[in-house]
ZADO-1210 file (C-alpha; in nm, 4 decimals, padded with zeros to 6 digits):
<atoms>
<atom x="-08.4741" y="-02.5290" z="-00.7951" code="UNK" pos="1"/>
<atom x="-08.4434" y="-02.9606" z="-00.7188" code="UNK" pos="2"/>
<atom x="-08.1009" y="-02.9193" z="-00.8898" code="UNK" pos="3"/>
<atom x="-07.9808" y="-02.6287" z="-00.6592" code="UNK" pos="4"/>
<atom x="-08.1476" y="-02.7445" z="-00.3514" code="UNK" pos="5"/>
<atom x="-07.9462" y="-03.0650" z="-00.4068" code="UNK" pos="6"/>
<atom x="-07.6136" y="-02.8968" z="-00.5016" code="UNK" pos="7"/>
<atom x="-07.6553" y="-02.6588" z="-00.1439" code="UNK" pos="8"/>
<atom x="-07.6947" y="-02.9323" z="00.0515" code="UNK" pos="9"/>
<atom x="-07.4189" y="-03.1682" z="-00.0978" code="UNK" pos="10"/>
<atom x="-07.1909" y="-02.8335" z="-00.0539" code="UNK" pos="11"/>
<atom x="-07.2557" y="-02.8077" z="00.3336" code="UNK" pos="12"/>
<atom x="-07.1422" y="-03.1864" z="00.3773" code="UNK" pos="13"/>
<atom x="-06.8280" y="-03.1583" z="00.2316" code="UNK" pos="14"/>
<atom x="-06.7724" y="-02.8856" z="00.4375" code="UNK" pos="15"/>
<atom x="-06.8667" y="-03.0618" z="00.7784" code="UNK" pos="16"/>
<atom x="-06.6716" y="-03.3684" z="00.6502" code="UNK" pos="17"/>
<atom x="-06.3608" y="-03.1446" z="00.5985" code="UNK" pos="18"/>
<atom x="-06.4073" y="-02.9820" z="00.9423" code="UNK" pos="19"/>
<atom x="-06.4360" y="-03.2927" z="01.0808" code="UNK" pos="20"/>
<atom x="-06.0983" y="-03.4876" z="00.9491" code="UNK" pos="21"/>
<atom x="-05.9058" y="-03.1385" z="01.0774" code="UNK" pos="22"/>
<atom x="-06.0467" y="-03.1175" z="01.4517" code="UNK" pos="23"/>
<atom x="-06.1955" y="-02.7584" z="01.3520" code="UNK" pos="24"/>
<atom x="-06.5007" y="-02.8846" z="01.4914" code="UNK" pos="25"/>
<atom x="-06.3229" y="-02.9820" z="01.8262" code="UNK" pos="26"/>
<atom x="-06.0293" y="-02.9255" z="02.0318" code="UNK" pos="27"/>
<atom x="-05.6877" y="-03.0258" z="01.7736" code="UNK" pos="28"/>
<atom x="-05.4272" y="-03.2006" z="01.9528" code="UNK" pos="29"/>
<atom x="-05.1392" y="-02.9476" z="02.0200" code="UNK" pos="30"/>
<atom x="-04.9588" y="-03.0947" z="01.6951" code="UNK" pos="31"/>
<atom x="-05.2427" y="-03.0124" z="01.4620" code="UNK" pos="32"/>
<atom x="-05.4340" y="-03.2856" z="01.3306" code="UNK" pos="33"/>
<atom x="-05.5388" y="-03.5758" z="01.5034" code="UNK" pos="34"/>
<atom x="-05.5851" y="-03.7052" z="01.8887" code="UNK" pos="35"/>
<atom x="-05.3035" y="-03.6732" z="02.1458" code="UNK" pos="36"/>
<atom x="-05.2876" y="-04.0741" z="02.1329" code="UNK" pos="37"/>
<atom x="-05.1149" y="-04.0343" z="01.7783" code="UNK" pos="38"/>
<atom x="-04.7555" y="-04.1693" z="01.7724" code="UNK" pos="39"/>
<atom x="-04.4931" y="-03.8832" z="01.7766" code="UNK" pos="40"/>
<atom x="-04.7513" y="-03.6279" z="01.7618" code="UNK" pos="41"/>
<atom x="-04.9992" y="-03.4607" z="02.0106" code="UNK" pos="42"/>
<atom x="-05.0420" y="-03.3429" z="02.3715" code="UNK" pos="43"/>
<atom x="-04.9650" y="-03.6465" z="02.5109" code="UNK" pos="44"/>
<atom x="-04.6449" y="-03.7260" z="02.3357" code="UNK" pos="45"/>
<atom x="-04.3103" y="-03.6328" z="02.4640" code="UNK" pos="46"/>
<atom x="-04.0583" y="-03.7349" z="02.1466" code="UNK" pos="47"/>
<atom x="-03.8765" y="-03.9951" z="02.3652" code="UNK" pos="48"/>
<atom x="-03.6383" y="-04.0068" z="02.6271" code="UNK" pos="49"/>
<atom x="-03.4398" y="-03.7790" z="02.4772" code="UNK" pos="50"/>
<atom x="-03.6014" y="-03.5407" z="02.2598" code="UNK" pos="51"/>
<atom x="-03.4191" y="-03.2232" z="02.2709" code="UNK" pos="52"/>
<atom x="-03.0890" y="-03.3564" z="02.2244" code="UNK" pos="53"/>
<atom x="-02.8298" y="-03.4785" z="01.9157" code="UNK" pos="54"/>
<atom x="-02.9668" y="-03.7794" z="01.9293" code="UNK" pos="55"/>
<atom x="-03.3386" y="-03.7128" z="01.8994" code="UNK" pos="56"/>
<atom x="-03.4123" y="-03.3291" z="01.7967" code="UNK" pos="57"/>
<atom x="-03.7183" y="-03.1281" z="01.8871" code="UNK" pos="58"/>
<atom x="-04.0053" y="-03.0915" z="01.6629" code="UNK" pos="59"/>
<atom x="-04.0085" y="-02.7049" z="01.8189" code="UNK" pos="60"/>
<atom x="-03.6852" y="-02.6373" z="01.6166" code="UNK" pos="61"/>
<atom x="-03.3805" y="-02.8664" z="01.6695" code="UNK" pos="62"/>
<atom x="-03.1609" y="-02.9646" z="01.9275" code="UNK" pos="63"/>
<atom x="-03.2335" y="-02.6511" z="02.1366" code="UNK" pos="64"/>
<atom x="-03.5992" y="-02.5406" z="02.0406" code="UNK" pos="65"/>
<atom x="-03.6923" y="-02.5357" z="02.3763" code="UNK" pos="66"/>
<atom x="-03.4484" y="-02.3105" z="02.5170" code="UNK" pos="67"/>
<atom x="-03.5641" y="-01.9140" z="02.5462" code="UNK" pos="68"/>
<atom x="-03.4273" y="-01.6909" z="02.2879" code="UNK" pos="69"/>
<atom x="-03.2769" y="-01.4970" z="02.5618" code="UNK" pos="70"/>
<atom x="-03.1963" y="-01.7896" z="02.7662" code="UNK" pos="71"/>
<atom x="-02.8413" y="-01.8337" z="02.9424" code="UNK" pos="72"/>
<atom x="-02.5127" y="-01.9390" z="02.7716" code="UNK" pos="73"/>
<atom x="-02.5418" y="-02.2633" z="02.9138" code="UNK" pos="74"/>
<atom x="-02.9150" y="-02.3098" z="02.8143" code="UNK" pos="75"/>
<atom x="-02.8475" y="-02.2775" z="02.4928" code="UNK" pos="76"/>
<atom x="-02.5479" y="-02.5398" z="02.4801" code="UNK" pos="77"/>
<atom x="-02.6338" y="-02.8792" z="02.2671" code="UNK" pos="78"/>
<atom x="-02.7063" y="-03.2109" z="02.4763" code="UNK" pos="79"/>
<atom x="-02.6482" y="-03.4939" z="02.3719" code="UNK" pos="80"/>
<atom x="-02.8523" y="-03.7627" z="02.4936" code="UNK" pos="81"/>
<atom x="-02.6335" y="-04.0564" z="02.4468" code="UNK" pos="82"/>
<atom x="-02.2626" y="-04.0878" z="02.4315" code="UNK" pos="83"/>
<atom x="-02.2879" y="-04.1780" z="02.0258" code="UNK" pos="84"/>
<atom x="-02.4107" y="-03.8545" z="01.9465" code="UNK" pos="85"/>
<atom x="-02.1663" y="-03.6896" z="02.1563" code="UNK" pos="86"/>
<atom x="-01.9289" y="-03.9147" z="01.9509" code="UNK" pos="87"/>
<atom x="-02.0518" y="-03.7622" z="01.6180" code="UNK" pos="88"/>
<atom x="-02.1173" y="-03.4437" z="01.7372" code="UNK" pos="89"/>
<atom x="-01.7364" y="-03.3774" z="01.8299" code="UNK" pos="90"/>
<atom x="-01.6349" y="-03.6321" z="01.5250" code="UNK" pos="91"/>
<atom x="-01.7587" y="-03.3433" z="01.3320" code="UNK" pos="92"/>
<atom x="-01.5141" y="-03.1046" z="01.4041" code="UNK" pos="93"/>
<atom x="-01.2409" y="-03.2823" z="01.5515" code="UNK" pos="94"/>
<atom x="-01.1266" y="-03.6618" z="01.4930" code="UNK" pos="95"/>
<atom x="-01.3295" y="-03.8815" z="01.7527" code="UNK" pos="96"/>
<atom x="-01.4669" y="-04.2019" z="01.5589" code="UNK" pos="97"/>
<atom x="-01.4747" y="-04.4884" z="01.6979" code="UNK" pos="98"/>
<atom x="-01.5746" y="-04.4340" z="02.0701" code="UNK" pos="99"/>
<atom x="-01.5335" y="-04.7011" z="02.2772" code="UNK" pos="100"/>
<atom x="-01.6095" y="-04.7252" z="02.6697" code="UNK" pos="101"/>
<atom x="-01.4302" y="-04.6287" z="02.9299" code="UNK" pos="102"/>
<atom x="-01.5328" y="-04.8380" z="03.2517" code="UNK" pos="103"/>
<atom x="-01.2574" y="-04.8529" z="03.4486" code="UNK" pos="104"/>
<atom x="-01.1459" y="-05.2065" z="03.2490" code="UNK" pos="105"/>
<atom x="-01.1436" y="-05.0588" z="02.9098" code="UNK" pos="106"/>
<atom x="-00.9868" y="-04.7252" z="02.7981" code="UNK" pos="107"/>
<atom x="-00.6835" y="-04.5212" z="02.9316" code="UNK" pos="108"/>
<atom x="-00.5736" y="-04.5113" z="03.3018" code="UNK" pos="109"/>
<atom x="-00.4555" y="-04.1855" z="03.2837" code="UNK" pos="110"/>
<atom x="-00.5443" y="-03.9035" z="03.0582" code="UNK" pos="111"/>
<atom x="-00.7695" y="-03.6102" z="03.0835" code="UNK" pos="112"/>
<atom x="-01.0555" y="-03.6046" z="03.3206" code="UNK" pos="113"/>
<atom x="-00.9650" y="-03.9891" z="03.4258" code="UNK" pos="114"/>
<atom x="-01.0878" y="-03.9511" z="03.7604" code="UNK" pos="115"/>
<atom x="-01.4811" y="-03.7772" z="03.6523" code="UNK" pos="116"/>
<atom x="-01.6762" y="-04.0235" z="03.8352" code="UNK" pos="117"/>
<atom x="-02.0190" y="-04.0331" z="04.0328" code="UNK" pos="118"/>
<atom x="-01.8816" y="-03.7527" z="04.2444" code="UNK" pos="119"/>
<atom x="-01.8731" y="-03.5566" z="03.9357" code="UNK" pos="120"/>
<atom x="-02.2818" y="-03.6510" z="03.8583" code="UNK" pos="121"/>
<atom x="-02.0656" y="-03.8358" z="03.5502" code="UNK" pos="122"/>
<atom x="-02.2807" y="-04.0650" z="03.4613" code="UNK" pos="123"/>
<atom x="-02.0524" y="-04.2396" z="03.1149" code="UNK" pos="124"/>
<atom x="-01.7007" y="-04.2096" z="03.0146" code="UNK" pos="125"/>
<atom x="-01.5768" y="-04.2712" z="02.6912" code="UNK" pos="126"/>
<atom x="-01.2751" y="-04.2420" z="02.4718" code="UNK" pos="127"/>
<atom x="-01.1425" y="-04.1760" z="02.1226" code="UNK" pos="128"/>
<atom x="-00.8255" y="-04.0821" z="01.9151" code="UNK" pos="129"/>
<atom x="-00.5292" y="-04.2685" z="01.8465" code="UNK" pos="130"/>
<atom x="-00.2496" y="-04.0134" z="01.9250" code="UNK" pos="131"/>
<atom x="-00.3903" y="-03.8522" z="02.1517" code="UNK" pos="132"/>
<atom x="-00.6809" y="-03.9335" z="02.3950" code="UNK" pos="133"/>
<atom x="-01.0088" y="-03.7509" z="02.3798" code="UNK" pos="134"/>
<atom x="-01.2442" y="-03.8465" z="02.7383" code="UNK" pos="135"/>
<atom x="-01.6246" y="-03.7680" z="02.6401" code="UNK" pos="136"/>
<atom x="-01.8417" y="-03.7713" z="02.9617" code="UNK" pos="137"/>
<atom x="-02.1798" y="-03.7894" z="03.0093" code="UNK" pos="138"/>
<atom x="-02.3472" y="-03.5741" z="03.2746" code="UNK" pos="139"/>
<atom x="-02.6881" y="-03.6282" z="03.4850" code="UNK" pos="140"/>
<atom x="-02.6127" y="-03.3237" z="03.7138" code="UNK" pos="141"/>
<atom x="-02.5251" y="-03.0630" z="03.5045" code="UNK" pos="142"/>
<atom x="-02.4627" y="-02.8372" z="03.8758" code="UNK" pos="143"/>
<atom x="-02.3342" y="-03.0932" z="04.0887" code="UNK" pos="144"/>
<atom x="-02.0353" y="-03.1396" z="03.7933" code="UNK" pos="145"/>
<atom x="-02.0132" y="-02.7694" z="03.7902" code="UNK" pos="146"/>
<atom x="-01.9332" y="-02.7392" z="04.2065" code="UNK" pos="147"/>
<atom x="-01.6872" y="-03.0894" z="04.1966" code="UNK" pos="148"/>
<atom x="-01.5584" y="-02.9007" z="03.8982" code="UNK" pos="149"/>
<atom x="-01.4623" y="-02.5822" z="04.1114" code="UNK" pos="150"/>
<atom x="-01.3888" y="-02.7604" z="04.3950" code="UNK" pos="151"/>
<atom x="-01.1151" y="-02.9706" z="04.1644" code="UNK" pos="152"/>
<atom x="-00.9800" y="-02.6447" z="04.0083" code="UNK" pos="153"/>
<atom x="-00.9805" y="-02.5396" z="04.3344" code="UNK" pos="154"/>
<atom x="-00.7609" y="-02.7484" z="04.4771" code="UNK" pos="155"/>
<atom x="-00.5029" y="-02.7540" z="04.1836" code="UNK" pos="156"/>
<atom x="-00.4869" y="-02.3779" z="04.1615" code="UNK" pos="157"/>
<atom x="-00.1686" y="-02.3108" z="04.2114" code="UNK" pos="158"/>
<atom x="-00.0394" y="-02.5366" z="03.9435" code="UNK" pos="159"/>
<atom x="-00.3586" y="-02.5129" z="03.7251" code="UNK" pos="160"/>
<atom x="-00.3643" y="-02.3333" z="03.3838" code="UNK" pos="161"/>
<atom x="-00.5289" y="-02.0240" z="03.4565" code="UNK" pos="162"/>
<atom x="-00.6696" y="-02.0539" z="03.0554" code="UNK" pos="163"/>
<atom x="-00.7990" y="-02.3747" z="03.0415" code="UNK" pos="164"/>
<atom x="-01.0396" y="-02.6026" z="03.1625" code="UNK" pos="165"/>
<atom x="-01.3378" y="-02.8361" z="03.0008" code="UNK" pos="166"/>
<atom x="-01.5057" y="-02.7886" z="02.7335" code="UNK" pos="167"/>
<atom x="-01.8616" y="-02.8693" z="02.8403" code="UNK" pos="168"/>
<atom x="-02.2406" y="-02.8981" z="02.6550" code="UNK" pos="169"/>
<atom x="-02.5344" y="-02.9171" z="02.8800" code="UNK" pos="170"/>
<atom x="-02.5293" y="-03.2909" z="02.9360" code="UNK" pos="171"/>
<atom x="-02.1923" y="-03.3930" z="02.8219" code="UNK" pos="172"/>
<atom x="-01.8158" y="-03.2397" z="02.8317" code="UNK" pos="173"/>
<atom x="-01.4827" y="-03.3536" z="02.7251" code="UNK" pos="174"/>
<atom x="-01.0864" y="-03.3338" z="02.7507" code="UNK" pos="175"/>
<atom x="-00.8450" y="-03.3729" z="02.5418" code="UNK" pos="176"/>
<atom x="-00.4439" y="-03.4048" z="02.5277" code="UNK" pos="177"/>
<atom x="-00.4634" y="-03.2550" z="02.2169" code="UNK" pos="178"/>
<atom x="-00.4681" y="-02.8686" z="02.2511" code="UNK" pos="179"/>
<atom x="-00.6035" y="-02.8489" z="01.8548" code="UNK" pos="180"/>
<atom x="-00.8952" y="-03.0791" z="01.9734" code="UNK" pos="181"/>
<atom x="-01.0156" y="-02.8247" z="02.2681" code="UNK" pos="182"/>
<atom x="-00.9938" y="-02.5243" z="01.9927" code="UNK" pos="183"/>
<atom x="-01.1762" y="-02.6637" z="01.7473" code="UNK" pos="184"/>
<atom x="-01.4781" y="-02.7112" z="01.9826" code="UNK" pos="185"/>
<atom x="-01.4820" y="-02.3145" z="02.0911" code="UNK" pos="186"/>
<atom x="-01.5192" y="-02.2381" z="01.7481" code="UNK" pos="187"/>
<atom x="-01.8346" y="-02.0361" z="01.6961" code="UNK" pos="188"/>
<atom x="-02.0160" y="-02.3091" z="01.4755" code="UNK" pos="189"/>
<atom x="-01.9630" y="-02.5396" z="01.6873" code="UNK" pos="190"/>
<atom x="-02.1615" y="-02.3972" z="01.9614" code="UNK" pos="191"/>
<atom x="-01.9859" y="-02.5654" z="02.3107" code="UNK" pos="192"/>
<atom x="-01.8012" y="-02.3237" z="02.5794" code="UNK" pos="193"/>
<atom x="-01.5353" y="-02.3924" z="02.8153" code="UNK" pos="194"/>
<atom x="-01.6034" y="-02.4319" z="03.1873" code="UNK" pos="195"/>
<atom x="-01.3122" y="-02.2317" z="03.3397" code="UNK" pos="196"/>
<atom x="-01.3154" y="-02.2064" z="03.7387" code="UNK" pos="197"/>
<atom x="-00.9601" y="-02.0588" z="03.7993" code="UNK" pos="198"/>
<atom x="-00.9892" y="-01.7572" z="04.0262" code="UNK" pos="199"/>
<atom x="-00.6794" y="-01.5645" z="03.7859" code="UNK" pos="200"/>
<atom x="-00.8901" y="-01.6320" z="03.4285" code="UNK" pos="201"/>
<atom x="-00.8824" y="-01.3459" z="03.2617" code="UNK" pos="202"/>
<atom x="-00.9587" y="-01.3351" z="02.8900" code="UNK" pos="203"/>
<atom x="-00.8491" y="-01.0728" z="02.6252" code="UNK" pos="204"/>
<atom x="-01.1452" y="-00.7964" z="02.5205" code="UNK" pos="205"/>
<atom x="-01.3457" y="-00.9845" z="02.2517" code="UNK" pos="206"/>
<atom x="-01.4335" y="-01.3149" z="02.4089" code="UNK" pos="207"/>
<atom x="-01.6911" y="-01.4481" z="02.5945" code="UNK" pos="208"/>
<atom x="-01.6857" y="-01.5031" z="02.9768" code="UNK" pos="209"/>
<atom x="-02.0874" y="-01.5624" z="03.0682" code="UNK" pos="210"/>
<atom x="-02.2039" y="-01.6756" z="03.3498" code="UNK" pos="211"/>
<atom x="-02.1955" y="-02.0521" z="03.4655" code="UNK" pos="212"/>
<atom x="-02.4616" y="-02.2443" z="03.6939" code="UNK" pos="213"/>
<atom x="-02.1913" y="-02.2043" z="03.9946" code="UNK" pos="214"/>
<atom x="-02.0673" y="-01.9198" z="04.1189" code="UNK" pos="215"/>
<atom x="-01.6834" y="-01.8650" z="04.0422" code="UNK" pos="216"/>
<atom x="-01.7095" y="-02.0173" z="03.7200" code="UNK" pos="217"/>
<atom x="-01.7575" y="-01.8983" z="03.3782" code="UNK" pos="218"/>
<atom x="-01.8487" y="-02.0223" z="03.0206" code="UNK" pos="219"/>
<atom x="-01.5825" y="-01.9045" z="02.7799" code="UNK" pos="220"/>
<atom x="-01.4833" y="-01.9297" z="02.4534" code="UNK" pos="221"/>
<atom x="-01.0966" y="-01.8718" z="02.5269" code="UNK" pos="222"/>
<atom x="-00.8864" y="-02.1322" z="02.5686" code="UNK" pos="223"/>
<atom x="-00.4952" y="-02.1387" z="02.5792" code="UNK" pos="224"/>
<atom x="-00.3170" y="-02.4395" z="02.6475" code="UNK" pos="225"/>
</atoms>
């Protein structure tokens, strides 16, 4: 009776010792185990400055595991988070390595999407490719690059190409001179759209033309040069 007495009791510490080390006799931190003042882990942690992006994935399920699974076209776009792993993002499907900056001393004075600026909420330009020239911007405003967008287009319309415009991720779009470049990033596996504002776009049956964040514009998957 000593020996089971003994045995009973030793049985119900392990068990509070095992509840205790897993927060099962508490409240868990939101990650699972362990206080929210844990490193990368826990209520109190937010990933970094730019969790959620290329450059620094969520822990909820990658680049866009906090967008809704019926979100908008454009919430479900990649970011970025830094022009490097917008770099190696587009690298990845279309020749952009090394990217260097583009400050108004360095990189080309003319070229696509030269003059993106502050007035476009553009807040980084870079460039890449040898024969032809690739512009990568980075974007603070994703709304307020949408309307100078439009208002550009608009201005331009009667010379703009009714098929065309920029291809564009939530925080980050880019130009190119080379036609092949701006195709390869509407491919489907590549996830980024096209922001087309031109009031006479009008796709064939089959491709996408969703909604963008300004009226007037669309995110498309048609391009055309």
């Amino acid at each position: 009776m000593r020996n089971t007495s003994i045995m009973a009791a030793a049985a119900a510490v392990a068990a509070l010792l095992t509840l205790s080390v897993c927060g099962g006799g508490g409240n868990p931190a939101v990650g699972g185990v362990g206080s929210g003042a844990d490193a990368g882990t826990g209520a109190g942690a937010d990933g970094g400055p730019h969790e959620g992006t290329l450059e620094n994935p969520t822990k909820n399920g990658g680049v866009n595991g906090n967008a809704p699974k019926d979100g908008t076209a454009f919430q479900k776009l990649p970011k970025a988070g830094t022009m490097a792993a917008a770099a190696r993002f587009i690298n990845v499907y279309t020749p952009c390595d090394p990217v260097s900056p583009a400050d108004g001393e360095n990189g080309p004075s003319e070229g696509p999407d030269t003059e993106f600026g502050p007035a476009f909420s553009v807040t980084e330009r870079g460039y890449c490719g040898r024969r032809s020239v690739t512009t990568i911007v980075l974007i603070k405003d994703p709304k307020a690059f949408q309307t100078a967008f439009k208002a550009r287009v608009d201005a331009k319309k009667d010379s703009g190409n009714p098929n065309s415009g920029i291809v564009l991720g939530q925080d980050f779009a880019m130009g190119s001179e080379s036609s092949d470049a701006m195709s390869a990033l509407l491919k489907p596996q590549a996830g980024l759209l096209m922001l087309n504002c031109h009031p006479d776009f009008k796709p064939p049956s089959g491709f996408r033309k969703e909604p963008a964040l300004v009226k007037g514009c669309v995110l498309t998957d048609y391009y055309k040069d």
